[in-house]
VOGU-3710 file (C-alpha; in Angstrom, 3 decimals, decimal comma):
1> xxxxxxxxxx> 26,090/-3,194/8,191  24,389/-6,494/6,767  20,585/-6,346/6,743  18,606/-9,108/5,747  14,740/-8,395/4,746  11,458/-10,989/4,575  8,368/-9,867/2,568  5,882/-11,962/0,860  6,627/-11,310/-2,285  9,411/-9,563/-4,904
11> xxxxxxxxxx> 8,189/-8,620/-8,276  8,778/-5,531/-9,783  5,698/-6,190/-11,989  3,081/-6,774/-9,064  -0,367/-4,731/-9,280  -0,153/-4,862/-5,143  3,441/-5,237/-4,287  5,227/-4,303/-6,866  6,565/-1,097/-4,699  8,422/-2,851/-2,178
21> xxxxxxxxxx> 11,394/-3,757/-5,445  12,044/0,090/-4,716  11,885/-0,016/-1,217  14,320/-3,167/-1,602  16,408/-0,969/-4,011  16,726/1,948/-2,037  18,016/0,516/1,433  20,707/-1,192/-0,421  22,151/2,139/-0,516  22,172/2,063/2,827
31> xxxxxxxxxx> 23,947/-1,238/3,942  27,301/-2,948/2,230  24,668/-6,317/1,815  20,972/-7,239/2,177  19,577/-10,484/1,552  16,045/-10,826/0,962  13,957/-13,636/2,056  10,418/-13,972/0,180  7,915/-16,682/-0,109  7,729/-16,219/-3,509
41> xxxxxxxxxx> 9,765/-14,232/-5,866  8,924/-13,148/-9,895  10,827/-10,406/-12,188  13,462/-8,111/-10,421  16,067/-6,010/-11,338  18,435/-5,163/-7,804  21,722/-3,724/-7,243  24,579/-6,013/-6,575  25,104/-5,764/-3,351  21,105/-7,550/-2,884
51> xxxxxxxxxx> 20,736/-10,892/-2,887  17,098/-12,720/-3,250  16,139/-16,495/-1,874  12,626/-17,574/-1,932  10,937/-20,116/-0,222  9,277/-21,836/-3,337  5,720/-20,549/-3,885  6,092/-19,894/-7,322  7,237/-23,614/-8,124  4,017/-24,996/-5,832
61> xxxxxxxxxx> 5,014/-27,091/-2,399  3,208/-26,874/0,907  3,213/-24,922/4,381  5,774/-27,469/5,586  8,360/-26,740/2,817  7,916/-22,947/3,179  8,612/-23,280/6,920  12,159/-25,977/6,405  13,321/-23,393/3,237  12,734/-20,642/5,761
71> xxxxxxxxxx> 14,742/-22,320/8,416  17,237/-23,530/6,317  17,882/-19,679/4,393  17,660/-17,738/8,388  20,325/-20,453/9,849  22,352/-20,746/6,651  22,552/-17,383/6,140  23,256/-16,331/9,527  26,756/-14,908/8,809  25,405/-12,485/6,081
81> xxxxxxxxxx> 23,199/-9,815/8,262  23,397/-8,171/11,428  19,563/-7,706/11,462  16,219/-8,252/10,174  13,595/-6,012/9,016  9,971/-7,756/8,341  7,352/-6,394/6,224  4,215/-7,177/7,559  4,333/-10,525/8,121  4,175/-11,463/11,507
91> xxxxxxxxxx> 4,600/-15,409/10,721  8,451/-14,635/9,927  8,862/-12,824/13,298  7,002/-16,094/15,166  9,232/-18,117/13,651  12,393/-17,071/13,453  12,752/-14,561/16,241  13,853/-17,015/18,796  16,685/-18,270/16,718  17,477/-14,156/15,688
101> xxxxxxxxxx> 17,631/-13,442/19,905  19,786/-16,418/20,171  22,233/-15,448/17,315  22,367/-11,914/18,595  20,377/-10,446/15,710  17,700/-6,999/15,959  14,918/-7,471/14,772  12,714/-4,787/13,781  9,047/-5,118/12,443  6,483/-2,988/10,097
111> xxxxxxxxxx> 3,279/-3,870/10,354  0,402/-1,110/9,698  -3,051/-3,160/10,357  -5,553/-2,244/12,206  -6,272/-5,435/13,936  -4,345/-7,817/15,944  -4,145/-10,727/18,242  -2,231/-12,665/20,720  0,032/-13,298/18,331  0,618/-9,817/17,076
121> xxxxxxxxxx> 1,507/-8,894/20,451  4,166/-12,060/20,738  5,488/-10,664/17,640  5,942/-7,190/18,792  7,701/-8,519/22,313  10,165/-10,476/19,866  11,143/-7,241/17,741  13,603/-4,420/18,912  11,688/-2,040/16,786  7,670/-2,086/15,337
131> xxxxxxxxxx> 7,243/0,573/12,500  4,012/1,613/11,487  2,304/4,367/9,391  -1,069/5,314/10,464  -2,183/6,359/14,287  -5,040/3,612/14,060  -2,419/0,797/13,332  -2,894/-2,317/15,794  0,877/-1,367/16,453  0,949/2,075/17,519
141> xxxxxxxxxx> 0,112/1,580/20,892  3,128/0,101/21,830  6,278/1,819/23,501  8,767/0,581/21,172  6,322/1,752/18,068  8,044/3,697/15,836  5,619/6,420/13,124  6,926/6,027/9,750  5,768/7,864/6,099  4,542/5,871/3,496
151> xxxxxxxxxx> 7,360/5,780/1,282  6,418/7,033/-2,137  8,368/7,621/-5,131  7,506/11,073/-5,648  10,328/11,097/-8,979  7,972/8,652/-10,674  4,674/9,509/-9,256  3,866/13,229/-9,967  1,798/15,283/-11,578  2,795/15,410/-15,288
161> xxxxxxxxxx> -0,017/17,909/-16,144  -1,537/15,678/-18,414  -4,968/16,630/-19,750  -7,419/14,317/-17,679  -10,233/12,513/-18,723  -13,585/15,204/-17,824  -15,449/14,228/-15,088  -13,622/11,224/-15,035  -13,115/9,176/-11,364  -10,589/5,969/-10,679
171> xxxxxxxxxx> -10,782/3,096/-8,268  -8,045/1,652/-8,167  -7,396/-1,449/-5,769  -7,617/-5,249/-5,142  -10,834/-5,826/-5,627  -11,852/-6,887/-2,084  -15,102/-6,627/0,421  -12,273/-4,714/3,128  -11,398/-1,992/-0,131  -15,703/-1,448/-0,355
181> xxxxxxxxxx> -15,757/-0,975/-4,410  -19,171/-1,924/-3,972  -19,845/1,049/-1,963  -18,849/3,220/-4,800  -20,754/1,293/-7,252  -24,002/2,534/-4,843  -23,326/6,072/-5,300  -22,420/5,957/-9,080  -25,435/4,918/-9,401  -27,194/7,996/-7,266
191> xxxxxxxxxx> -25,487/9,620/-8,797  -26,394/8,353/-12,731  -29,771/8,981/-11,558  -29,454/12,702/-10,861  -28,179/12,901/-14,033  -24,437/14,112/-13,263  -21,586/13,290/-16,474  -18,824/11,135/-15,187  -17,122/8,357/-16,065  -15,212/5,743/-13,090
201> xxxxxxxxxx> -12,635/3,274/-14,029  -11,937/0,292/-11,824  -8,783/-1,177/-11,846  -7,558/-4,333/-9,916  -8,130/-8,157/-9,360  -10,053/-10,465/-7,154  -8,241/-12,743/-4,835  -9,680/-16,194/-6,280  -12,098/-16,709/-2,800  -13,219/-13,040/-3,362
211> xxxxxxxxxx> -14,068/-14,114/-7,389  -17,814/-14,418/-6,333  -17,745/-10,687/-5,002  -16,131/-8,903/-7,945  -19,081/-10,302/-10,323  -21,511/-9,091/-7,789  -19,530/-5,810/-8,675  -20,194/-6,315/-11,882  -23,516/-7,001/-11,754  -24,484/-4,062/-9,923
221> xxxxxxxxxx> -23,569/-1,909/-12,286  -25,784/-3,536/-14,821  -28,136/-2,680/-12,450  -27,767/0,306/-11,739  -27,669/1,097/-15,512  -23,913/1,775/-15,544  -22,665/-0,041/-18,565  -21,437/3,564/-20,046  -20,405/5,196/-17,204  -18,161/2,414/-15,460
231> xxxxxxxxxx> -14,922/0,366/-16,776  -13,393/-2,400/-15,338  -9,663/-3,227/-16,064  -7,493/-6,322/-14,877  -5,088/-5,051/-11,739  -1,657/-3,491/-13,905  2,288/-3,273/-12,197  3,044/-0,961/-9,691  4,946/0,946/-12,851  2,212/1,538/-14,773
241> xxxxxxxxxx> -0,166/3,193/-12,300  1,402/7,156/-12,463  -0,034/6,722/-16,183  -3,389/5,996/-15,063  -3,653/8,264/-12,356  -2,203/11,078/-14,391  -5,478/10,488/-16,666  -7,959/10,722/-14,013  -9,185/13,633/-12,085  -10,817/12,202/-8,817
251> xxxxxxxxxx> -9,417/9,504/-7,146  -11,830/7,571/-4,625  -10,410/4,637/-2,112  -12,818/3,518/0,657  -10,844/1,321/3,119  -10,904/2,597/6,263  -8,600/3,599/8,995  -5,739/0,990/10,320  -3,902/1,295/7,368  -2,641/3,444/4,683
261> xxxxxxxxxx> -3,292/2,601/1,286  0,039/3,492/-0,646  -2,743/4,234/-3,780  -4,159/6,943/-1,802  -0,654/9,001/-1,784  0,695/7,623/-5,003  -2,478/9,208/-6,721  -2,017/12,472/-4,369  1,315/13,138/-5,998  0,089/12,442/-9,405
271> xxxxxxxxxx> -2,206/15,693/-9,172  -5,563/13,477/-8,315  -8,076/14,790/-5,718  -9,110/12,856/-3,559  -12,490/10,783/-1,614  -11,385/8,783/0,723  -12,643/7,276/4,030  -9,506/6,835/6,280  -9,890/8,967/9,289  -6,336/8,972/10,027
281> xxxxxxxxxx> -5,652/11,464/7,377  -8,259/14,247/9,432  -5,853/17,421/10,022  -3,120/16,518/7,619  -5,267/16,701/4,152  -8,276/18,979/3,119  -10,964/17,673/5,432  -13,276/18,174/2,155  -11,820/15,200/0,647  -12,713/13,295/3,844
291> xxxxxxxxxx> -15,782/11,397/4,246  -17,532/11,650/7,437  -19,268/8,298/7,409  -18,617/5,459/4,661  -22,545/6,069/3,144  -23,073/5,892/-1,000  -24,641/9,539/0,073  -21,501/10,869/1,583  -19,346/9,898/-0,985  -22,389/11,392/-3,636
301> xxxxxxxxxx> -21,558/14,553/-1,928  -17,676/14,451/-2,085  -17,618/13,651/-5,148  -20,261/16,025/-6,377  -17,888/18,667/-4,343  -15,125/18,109/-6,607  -16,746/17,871/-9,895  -18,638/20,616/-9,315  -15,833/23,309/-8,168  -13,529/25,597/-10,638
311> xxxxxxxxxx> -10,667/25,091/-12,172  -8,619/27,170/-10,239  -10,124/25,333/-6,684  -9,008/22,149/-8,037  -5,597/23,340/-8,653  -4,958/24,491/-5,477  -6,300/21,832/-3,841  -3,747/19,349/-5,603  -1,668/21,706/-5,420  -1,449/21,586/-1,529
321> xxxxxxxxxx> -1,941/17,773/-1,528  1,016/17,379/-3,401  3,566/19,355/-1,150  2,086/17,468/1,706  3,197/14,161/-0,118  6,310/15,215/-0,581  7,339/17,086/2,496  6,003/14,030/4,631  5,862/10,568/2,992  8,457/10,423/-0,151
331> xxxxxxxxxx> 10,785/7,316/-0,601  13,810/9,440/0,739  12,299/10,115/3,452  11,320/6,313/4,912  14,692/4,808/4,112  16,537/7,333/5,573  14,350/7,280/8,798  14,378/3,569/8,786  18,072/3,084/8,392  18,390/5,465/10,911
341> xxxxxx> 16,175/3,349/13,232  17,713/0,521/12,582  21,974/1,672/12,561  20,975/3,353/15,832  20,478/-0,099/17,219  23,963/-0,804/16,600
//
């Protein structure tokens, strides 16, 4: 079978999504030829049997040449794939899914968001298939919703028993208003003021309209007296990150249910402990690494929790996290459900 795949964007060296060039890699294990569609494409390295056509975003243009490249590559390359699979852009499925129903092609969608719209729901009428990861996606309610793990490389993210920075806690994300950095900023502080050692690194970039919020970041921690306590570092590849989580022992991300942040499970496997705020993980991790609301207090107390047990706690604890990571949501697992999905079409 031919699949052909559309995703925003193929770099290998992407802070955000630099882990779809394995996903990429991995299904073309799985079909004689894939084609991949992106609106913008940087540094790659692919097996043969993938080709890659972008739609011109990293050479500048405008909405309208985006939309007559993408046209021109789904038409033209018609005779190359037997179906589509669309990672979480629902634009490619508006367009082009007339034209794929016409030419006989399935089309099958992943989208894990918690909100929608009208044309969410057009999208999912257009697709044979809608994949999603977390019970509080948009897309889960539907019949033809499909549960899928998250797809982690669990040979390059594990725990390489590093010794880890004391005390030490890592955010790291895109450094967004939805991802709530600012929230943890709040309780570093409370926590700086009952005198507790730690030290948090913040990795990640702004979006340029969110460049107004990450110096309010930074200015609260000047506030809160944090100059010695709290790092910021510019966003690093996808490739680098098991280094970096390897050297921290708490690892805090705030956005909440809808989605599941990859970073969450990436730092899981790595050996980190976790905070976190997504509810969709209640039942399937220790609930003690769960907030119950998204307060600076409730996160104070989580992450007082895990500084403050033993050695031997914290061991088991990652311990357990880890096997859940890899029994549920490794790479191996997702492509060979999703090929699966998507051959059973067929």
């Amino acid at each position: 079978m031919k699949l052909l795949i559309l995703t925003q964007k193929v770099d290998k060296k992407d802070p955000i999504l630099g882990f779809f060039h394995d996903w990429i890699a991995e299904l073309s294990k799985k079909f004689s030829e894939v084609s991949v569609i992106c609106l913008e494409k940087g540094e790659f390295d692919l097996p043969q049997n993938v080709r890659v056509y972008s739609l011109g975003k990293e050479s500048g243009g405008s909405k309208i040449k985006y939309v007559r490249n993408f046209m021109n590559l789904i038409l033209g390359l018609h005779k190359q794939y037997d179906s589509v699979f669309i990672h979480m852009n629902q634009e490619y499925v508006l367009l082009g899914g007339f034209f794929w129903k016409i030419m006989g092609k399935k089309i099958f969608f992943w989208r894990n968001h918690p909100k929608g719209n009208f044309l969410t729901r057009i999208a999912v009428l257009l697709s044979d298939k809608v994949f999603y990861t977390s019970k509080y996606s948009y897309t889960a309610k539907f019949k033809k919703a499909v549960i899928m793990p998250v797809g982690i490389d669990t040979e390059r993210f594990k725990d390489g028993k590093k010794e880890r920075l004391k005390n030490s806690i890592l955010f790291l994300s895109r450094m967004s208003p939805i991802k709530k950095p600012d929230l943890l900023i709040e309780a570093l502080g409370i926590l700086n003021k009952e005198n507790t050692d730690f030290v948090c690194d913040f990795y990640g970039d702004p979006l340029p309209k969110d460049q107004d919020y990450y110096d309010l970041l930074k200015n609260k921690v000047r506030e809160f007296r944090l100059e010695n306590k709290v790092n910021f570092y510019k966003g690093v590849p996808n490739r680098e990150t098991p280094g970096i989580y390897a050297k921290h022992s708490i690892f805090v991300n705030l956005t909440p249910a809808g989605s599941f942040d990859k970073t969450i499970f990436e730092a899981g496997a790595c050996g980190c402990l976790l905070v976190v705020a997504n509810q969709s993980l209640v039942g399937a991790i220790d609930e003690r690494m769960i907030l119950k609301k998204q307060k600076p207090e409730d996160v104070v107390d989580c992450i007082s929790f895990w500084l403050g047990v033993s050695k031997t706690e914290k061991e088991s604890a990652s311990t357990k996290l880890q096997e859940y990571i890899l029994k549920t949501h490794s790479l191996d697992l997702l492509v060979n459900k999703l090929a699966g999905v998507i051959t059973a079409q067929f």
